[in-house]
N, C-alpha and C positions, 0 to 999 in steps of 0.2 A: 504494500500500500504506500501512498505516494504522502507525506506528510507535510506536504510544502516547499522542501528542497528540490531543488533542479535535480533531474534525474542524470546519474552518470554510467555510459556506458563503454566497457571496453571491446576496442577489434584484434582481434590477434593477430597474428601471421607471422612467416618469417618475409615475404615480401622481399624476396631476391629472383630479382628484380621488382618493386614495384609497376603495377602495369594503370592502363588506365581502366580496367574491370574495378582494379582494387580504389582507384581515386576515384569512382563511381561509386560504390559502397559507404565510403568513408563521407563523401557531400550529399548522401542521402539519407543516411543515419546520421549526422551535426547536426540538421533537418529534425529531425526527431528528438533528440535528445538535448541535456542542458550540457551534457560537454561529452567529450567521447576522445579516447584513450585512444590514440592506435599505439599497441602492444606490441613492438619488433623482439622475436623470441627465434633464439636460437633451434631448431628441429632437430634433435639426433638422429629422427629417421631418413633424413635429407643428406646428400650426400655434401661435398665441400662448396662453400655457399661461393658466389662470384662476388659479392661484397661483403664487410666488413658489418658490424652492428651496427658502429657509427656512420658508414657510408650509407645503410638504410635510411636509418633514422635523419639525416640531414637531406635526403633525398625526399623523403617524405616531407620532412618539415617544410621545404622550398616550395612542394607541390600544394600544401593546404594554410600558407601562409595568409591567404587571405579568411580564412575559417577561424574565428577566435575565440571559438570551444572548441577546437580539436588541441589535443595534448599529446606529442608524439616520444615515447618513452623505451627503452627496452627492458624484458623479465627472463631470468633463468627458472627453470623449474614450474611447479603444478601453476596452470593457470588456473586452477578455484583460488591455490593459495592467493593469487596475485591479485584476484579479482576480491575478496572477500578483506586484502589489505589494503585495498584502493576503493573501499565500498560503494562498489558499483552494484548496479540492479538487474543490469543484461549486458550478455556477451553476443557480441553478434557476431554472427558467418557469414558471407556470401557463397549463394550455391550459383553456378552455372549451368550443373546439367543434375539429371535424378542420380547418378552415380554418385556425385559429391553428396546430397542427401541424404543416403544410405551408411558412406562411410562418414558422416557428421553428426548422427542420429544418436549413434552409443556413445560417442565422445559429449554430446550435448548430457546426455540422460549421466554419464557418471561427471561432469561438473558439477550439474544439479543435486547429485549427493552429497558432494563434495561440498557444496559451496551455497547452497541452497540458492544458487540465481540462474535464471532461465535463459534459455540464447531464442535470439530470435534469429532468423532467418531471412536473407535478402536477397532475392531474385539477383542475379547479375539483368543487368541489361542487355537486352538481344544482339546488340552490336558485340558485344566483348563475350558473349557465351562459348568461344572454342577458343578464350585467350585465357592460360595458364604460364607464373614466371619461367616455368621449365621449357616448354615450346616456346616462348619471346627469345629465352638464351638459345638453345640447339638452331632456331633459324638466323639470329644474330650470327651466331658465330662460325655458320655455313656461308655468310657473308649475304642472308637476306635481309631485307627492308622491312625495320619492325619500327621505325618513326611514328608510325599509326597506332601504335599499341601499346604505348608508354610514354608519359607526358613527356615535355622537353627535357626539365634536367637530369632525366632518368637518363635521357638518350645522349644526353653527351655526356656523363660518366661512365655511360656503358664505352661509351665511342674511345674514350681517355683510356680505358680500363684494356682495350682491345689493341688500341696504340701502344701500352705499357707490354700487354704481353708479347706482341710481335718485334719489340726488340730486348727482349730476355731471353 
């Protein structure tokens, strides 16, 4: 129950690459909420990230700098922890397709025991529905054109990032 306070919600991700699916999610949930956390989190099931936590996080913060309740932060560990120390009320996901639904479903339902806070769920928008960070890098770095599917300063730290490797 809402007792007067702005509601706070956090996003997770690890958002390597942030895309614009994910800056979609994030300026529709601000929209809804009185401030909203995007939560850059390291994934162990994810293999070696292309940026750095801080390269996230300031890549982000550049993208939603005009949003003045988004709070761009990073967390190690259970996100109930994080969320239930950041007393937020919802964790939001964005889903793309029903796949992603099904594997967000049990992760949502054991937060919620964890942490007693509900995730809500956010359509991606139908333009970015077959845009994930993992195909933005693999086409990147086949040397396609992924400008369309990650805001500017994504795309030229990705571009710097691609410069640095090709003379190491």
């Amino acid at each position: 129950m809402n007792d007067g306070r702005a509601v706070r919600a956090v996003y997770p991700g690890s958002f390597d690459p942030p895309t614009n699916g994910h800056l979609d999610v994030i300026e529709r949930a601000a929209g809804c909420f009185g401030e909203l956390i995007v939560a850059v989190v390291v994934n162990p099931q994810k293999r070696e990230p292309m940026f750095t936590l801080e390269e996230r996080e300031e890549m982000i913060r550049d993208c939603v700098k005009n949003l003045p309740n988004v709070r761009v932060e990073h967390f190690r560990g259970l996100l109930a922890d994080y969320v239930r120390e950041q007393h937020a009320a919802v964790i939001i996901k964005g889903l793309r397709v029903v796949s992603d639904f099904e594997s967000e479903m049990s992760t949502a339902l054991m937060n919620r025991a964890l942490s007693d806070v509900d995730t809500m769920f956010l359509m991606s928008d139908q333009r970015y529905s077959f845009v994930s960070s993992s195909i933005v890098k693999e086409v990147f770095f086949l040397g396609g054109d992924v400008a369309a599917l990650v805001p500017d300063p994504v795309m030229r730290l990705m571009a710097a990032k691609r410069a640095t490797l090709r003379t190491t």
